[in-house]
C-alpha positions as CSV (number, residue, x, y, z in Angstrom):
1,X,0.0,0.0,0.0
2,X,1.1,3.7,-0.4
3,X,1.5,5.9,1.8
4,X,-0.5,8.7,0.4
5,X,0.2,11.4,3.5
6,X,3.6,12.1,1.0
7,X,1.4,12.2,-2.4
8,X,-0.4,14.8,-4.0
9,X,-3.1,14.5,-6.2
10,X,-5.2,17.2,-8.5
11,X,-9.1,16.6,-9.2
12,X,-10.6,18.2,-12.2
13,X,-14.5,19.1,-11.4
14,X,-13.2,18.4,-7.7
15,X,-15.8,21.0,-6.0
16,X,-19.1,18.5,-6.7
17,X,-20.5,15.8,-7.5
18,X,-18.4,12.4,-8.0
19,X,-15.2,15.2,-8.5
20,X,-16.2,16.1,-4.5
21,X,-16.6,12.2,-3.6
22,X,-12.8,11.6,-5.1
23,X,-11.7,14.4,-3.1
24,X,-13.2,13.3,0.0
25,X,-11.8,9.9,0.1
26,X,-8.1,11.1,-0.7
27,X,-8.0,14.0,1.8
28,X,-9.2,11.0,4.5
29,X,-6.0,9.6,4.0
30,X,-4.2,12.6,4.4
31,X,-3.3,13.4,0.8
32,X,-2.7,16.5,-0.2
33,X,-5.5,17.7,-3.0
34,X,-6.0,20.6,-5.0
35,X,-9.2,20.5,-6.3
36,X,-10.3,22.6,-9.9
37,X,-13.7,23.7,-11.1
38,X,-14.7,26.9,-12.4
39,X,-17.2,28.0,-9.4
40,X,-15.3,29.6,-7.0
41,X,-18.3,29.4,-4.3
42,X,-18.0,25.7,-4.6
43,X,-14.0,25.7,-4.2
44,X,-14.3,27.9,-1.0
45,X,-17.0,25.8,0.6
46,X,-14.5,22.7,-0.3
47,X,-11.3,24.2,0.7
48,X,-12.9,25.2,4.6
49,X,-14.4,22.0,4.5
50,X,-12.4,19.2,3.7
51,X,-8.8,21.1,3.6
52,X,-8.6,20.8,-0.2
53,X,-6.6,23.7,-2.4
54,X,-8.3,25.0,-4.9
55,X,-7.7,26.5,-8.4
56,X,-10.2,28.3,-10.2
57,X,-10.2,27.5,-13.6
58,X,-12.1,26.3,-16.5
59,X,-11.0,22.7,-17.4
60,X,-10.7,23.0,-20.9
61,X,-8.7,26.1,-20.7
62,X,-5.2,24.6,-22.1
63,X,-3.0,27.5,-21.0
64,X,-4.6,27.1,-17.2
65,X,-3.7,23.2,-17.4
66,X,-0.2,23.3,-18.2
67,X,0.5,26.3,-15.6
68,X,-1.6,24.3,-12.8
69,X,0.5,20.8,-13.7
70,X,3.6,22.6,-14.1
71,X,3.4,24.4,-10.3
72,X,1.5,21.1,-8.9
73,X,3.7,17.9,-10.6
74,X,1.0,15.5,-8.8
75,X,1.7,12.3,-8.3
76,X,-2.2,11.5,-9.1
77,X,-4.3,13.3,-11.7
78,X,-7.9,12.9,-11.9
79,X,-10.0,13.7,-14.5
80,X,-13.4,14.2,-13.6
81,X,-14.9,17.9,-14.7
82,X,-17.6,17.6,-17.7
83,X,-20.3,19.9,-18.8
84,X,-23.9,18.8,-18.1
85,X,-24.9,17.7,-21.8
86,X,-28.3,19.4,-23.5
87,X,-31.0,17.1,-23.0
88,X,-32.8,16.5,-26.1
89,X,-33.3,14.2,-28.9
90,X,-31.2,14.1,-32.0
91,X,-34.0,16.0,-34.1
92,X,-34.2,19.0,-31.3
93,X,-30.5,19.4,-31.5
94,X,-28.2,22.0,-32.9
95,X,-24.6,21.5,-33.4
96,X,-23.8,23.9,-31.3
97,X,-25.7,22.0,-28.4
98,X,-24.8,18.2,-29.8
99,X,-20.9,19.2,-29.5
100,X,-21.3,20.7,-25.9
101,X,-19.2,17.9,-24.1
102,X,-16.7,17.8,-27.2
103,X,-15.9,21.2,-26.4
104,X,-15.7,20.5,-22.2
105,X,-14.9,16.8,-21.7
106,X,-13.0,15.7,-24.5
107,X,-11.3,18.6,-25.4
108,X,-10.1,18.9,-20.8
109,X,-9.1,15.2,-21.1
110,X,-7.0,16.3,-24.6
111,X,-5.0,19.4,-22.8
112,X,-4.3,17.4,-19.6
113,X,-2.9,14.2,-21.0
114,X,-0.9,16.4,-23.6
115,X,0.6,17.9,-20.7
116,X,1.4,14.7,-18.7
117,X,2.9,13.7,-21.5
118,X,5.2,16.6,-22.4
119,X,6.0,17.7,-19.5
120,X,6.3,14.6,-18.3
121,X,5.0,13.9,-15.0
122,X,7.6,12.0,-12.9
123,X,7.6,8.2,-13.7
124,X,5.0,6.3,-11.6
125,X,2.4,9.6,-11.8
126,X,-1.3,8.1,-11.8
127,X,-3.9,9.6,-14.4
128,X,-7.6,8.0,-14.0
129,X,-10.0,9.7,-16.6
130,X,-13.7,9.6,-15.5
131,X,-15.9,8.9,-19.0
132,X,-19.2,7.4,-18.7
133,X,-21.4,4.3,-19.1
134,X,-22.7,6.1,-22.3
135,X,-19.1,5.3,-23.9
136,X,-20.9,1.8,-24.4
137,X,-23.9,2.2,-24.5
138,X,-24.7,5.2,-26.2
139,X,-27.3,8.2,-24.7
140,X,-30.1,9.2,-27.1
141,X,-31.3,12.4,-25.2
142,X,-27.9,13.8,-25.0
143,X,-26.3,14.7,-28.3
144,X,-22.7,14.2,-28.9
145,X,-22.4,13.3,-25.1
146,X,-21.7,9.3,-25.9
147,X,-19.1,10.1,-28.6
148,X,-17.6,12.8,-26.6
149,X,-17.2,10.3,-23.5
150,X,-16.0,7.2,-25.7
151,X,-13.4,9.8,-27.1
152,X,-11.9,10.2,-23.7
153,X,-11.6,6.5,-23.4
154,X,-9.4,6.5,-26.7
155,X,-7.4,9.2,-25.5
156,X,-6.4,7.4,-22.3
157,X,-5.6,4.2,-24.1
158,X,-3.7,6.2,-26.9
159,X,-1.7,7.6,-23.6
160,X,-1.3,4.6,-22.2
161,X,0.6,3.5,-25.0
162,X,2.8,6.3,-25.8
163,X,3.7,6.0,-22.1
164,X,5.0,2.9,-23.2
165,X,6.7,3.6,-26.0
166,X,8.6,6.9,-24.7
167,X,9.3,4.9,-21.4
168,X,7.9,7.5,-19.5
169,X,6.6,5.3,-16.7
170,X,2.8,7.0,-16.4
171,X,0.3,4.8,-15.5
172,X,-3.5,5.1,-17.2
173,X,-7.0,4.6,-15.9
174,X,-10.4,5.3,-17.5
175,X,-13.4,4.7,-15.5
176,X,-17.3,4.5,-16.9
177,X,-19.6,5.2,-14.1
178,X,-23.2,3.9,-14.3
179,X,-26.1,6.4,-14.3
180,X,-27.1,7.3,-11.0
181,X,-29.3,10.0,-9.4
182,X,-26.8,11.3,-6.7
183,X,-25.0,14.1,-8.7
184,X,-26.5,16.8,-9.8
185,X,-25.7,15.6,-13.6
186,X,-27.0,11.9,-13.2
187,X,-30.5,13.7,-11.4
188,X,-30.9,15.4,-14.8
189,X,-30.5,12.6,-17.1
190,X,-32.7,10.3,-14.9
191,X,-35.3,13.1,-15.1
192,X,-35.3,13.0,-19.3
193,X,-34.7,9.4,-19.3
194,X,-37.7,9.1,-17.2
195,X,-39.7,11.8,-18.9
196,X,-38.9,9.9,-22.2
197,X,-40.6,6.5,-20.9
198,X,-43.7,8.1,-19.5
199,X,-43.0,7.5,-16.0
200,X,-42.2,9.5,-12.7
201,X,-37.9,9.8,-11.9
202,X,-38.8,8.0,-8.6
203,X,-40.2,4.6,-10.7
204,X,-37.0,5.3,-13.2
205,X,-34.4,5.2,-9.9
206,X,-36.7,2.5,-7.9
207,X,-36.2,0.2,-11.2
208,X,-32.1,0.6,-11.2
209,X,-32.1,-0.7,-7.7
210,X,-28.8,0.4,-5.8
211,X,-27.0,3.4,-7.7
212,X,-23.4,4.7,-7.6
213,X,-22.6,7.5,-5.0
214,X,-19.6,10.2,-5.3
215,X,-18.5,7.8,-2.4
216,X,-18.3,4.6,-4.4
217,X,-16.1,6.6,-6.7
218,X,-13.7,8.0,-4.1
219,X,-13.2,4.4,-2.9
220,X,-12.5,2.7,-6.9
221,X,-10.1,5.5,-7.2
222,X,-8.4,5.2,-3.9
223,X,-7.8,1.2,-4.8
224,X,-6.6,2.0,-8.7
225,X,-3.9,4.1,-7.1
226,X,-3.2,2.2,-3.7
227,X,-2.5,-0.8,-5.5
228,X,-1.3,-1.1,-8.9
229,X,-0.8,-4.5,-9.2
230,X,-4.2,-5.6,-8.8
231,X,-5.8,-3.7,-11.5
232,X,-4.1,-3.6,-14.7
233,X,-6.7,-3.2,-17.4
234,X,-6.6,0.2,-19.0
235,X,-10.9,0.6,-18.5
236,X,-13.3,-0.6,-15.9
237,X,-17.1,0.2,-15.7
238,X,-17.9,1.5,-12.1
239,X,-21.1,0.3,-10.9
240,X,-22.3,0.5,-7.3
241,X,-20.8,-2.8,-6.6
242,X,-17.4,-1.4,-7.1
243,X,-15.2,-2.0,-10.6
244,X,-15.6,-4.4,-13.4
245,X,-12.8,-4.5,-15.7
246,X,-13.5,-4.4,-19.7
247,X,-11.7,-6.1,-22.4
């Protein structure tokens, strides 16, 4: 096990949400975290709370990326900011609104990894990128969200093997969590989901049974980074049950 007291980690969308669940569970073991979102309400409540640093920054800035992993060198990076997707059908749509998490989650996940790459972060630094189920499943009421999140997944993998292939000694994650009504995101997809099949958001969550909590995800990405050995697949769906790896 690692003793995470001497590590440092940075959480992208850190201030809510699953970002806030990660951060959580790292600063209960004493790990030092700086947390970046854009709201700067959120990161104040986060830093008194918890003990968190905080940046304020948009994700997908690329210039604000490189400056906050240049003056941070983490030994963990998570990736877990995304903008909340327009939910409509394909027909209701513009491009403007179906390339909404292109422009957020895709292009944040492109800038980081670029930078973990060039800087490089020190050999044995830990990025986990947070996609979704979507990536396999697809998401009809949410645009270009699906393609957007599958991208991330390539981009990890493509990392993961230039890592390789430089001998830079970075170690990759991407996680797909399942839907769930305990973020603020997940509530609002339930509630078009739900909407879509006729029937009230409380018979849509009843019918999933146990969901994932930003608690569950503080826990799968304390184990991905506490021990190494035991999971080395480059992707694992996180479900409330804990991770499942995928081919």
């Amino acid at each position: 096990m690692i003793d995470l007291a001497s590590k440092t980690a940075i959480v992208t969308g850190g201030s809510r949400g699953m970002g806030r669940g990660i951060v959580e569970a790292l600063r209960g073991k004493n790990m030092r975290v700086v947390a970046v979102a854009r709201d700067a309400g959120n990161l104040s409540k986060l830093k008194a709370e918890l003990g968190a640093e905080t940046r304020t920054a948009r994700v997908e800035d690329e210039v604000a990326s490189r400056a906050i992993l240049e003056e941070v060198r983490p030994d963990l990076l998570v990736l877990c900011a995304g903008a909340a997707p327009v939910l409509r059908p394909i027909h209701e749509q513009t491009w403007e609104t179906f390339q909404t998490n292109w422009q957020v989650d895709t292009k944040a996940t492109f800038g980081w990894i670029r930078d973990a790459l060039t800087l490089p972060l020190k050999p044995g630094s830990h990025v986990i990128v947070f996609s979704s189920g979507a990536a396999l499943r697809g998401s009809p009421v949410s645009g270009g969200y699906a393609g957007a999140k599958r991208t991330q997944w390539f981009i990890a993998d493509y990392a993961a093997n230039e890592s390789t292939r430089l001998k830079l000694g970075l170690r990759f994650h991407c996680l797909l969590p399942a839907l769930n009504p305990n973020t603020e995101l997940g509530r609002a997809a339930v509630a078009a989901y739900s909407a879509r099949e006729g029937i009230t958001a409380e018979a849509f969550v009843k019918r999933m049974g146990e969901t994932l909590t930003p608690a569950t995800a503080g826990r799968a990405v304390l184990e991905l980074f506490e021990q190494p050995e035991k999971w080395d697949k480059l992707a694992y769906q996180l479900a409330p049950a804990g991770l499942a790896p995928l081919p």
